[in-house]
BAFINU-774899 format. One record per residue (C-alpha): residue in three letters; x, y, z. Coordinates in steps of 0.02 Angstrom, whole numbers, plus 50000, padded with zeros to 5 digits. Layout:
AlaXYZ;...
This chain:
Unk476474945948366;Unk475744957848242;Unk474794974748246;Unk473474980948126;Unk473034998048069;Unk471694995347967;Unk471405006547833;Unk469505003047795;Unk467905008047889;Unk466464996847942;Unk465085003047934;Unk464355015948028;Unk463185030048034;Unk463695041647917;Unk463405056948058;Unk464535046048184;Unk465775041848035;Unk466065060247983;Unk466105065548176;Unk467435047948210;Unk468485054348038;Unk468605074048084;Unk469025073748262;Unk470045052548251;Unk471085062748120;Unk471405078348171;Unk472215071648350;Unk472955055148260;Unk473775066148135;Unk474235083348251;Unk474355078548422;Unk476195074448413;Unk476745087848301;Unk475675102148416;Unk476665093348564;Unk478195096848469;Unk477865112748423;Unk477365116448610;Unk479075111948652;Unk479895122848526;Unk479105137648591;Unk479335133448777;Unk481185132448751;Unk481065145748619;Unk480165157748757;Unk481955152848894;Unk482775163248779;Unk481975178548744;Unk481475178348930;Unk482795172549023;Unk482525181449182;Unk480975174749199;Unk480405157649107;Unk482375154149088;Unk482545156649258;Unk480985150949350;Unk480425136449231;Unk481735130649107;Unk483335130849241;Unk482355120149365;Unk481375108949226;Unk483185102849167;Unk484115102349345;Unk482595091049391;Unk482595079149241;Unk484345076249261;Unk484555074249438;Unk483105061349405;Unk483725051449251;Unk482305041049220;Unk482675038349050;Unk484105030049098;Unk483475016649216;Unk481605009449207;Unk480825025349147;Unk479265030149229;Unk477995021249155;Unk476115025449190;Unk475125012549130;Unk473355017649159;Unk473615033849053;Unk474335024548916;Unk472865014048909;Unk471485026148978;Unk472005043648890;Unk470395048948792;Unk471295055248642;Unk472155039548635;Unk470405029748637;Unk469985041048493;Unk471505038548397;Unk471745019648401;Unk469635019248345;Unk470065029748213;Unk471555017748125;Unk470635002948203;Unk472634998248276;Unk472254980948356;Unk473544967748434;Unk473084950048309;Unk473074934548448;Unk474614930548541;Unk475324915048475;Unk475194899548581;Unk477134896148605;Unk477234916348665;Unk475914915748786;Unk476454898948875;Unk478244907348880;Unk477744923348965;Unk476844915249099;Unk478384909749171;Unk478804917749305;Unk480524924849257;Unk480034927549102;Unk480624942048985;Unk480954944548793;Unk481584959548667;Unk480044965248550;Unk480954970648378;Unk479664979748291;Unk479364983248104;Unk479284995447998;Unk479725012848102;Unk478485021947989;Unk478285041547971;Unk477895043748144;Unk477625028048234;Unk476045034648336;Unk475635014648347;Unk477105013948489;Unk476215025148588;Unk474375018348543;Unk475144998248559;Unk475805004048735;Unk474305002648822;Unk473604985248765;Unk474974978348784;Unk474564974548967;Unk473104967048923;Unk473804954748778;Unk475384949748898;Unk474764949349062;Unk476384943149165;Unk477624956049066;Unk476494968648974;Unk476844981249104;Unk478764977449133;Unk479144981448952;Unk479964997748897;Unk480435004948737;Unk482045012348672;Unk481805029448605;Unk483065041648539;Unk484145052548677;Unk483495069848577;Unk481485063548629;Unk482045067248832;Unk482915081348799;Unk481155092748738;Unk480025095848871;Unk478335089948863;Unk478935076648747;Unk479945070148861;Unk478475066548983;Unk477595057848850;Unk478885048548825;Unk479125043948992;Unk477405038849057;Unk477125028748902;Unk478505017548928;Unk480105024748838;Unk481925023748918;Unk483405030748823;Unk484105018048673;Unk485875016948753;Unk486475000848753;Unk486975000448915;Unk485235005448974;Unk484504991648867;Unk485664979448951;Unk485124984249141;Unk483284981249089;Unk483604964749043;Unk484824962849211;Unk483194969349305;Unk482204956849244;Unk481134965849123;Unk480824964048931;Unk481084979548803;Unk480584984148639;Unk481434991048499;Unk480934996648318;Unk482804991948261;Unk482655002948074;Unk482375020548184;Unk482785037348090;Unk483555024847925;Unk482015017047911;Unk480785032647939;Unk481705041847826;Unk481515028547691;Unk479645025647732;Unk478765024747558;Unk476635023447544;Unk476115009547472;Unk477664999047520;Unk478234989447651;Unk480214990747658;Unk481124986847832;Unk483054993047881;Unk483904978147964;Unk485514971947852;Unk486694985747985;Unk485644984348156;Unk486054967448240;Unk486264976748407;Unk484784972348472;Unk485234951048422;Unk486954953748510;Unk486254959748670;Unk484834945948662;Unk486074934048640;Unk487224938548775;Unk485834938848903;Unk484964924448820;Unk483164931448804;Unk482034927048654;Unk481884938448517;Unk480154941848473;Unk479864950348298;Unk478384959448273;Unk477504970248134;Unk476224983748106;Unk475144983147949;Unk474674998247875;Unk476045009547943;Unk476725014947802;Unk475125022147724;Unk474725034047860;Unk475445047447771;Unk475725053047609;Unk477575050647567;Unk478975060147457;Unk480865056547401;Unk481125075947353;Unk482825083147421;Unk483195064247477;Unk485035064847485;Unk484925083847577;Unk483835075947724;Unk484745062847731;Unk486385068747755;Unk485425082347901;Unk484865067547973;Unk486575058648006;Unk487535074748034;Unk486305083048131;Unk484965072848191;
């Protein structure tokens, strides 16, 4: 199956176009990096009030999250805020990010009743906000295991607060292998975007470049549980942003060292 993010406008009011472009933009482009940022300062505050947030709201936030461990079992997926969120209304009108038709063989497959799959998804992009936006129609577009698929994230995503509950309610369990195993034991499909940090580190405007040649992982573990392999890529992903190679090797080598 294939998303779009469609990087022309029909045509509209130009009033309703400017309104759609300024506020579409500003949440498609910020909301994740204000979340972040939210985090930062959250943790940030622990430590320069540790009697107080560190000890009334930071100690208990991380006792709680891992005595639960959701990340590391089904997740805790909330499907009607995935698909119903407002700001995520706004954002997937603004990049016009549409699921193209199901292909005949898929949807006759997932109507059987045990049926389950891995999604590998191409290219990881700058940010990947599709993930998040593609979450909630994907319910609609797979009826019998739309809402039993979860996503494998990185560990550091359920380890920030705030982000982690993002995470979480839109479908993400931790990318362990052995967690990606029990789904498939349970009975439920996952989805993967196999080139992660490689491939978002390499993303390039104007080009459409995938990292696969060293990550067969998710093939072996298809393979041993004998599920399908359904690939799957997003058009337009890699022009969402304006993209530079400065400093390449230096973030590169942060990126495997550090993270």
């Amino acid at each position: 199956f294939f998303s779009t993010m469609a990087t022309a406008r029909s045509e509209e009011n130009k009033l309703q176009l400017k309104i759609s472009t300024l506020i579409g933009g500003f949440f498609c482009f910020n909301f994740l990096f204000f979340l972040s940022i939210a985090a930062f300062l959250f943790l940030l505050s622990g430590i320069f009030y540790p009697r107080t947030i560190g000890l009334y709201a930071l100690v208990p936030y991380f006792v709680f999250s891992f005595l639960r461990g959701d990340e590391l079992r089904d997740g805790c997926h909330w499907h009607e805020f995935s698909k119903n969120f407002p700001l995520f209304h706004i954002m997937r009108r603004y990049l016009k990010l549409e699921i193209a038709p199901i292909p005949d063989e898929l949807k006759v497959s997932e109507k059987k009743p045990n049926a389950q799959f891995v999604f590998a998804v191409f290219p990881h992009g700058v940010n990947c906000e599709y993930r998040i936006l593609m979450d909630g129609l994907l319910g609609d577009c797979l009826p019998n295991v739309g809402k039993k698929i979860r996503t494998l994230s990185a560990t550091i995503l359920f380890r920030l607060p705030l982000v982690r509950e993002l995470s979480l309610w839109t479908g993400c369990v931790d990318a362990r292998r052995k967690v990606a195993e029990g789904l498939l034991e349970r009975q439920r499909s996952f989805l993967v975007l196999p080139g992660g940090m490689d491939e978002q580190i390499r993303t390039s405007k104007g080009e459409e470049v995938v990292y696969l040649k060293r990550r067969k992982g998710f093939i072996k573990i298809a393979m041993r549980k004998g599920v399908s392999v359904v690939p799957g890529y997003v058009f337009g992903c890699s022009d969402a942003y304006n993209t530079s190679h400065a400093l390449f090797g230096l973030r590169l080598w942060l990126m495997k060292n550090v993270g």
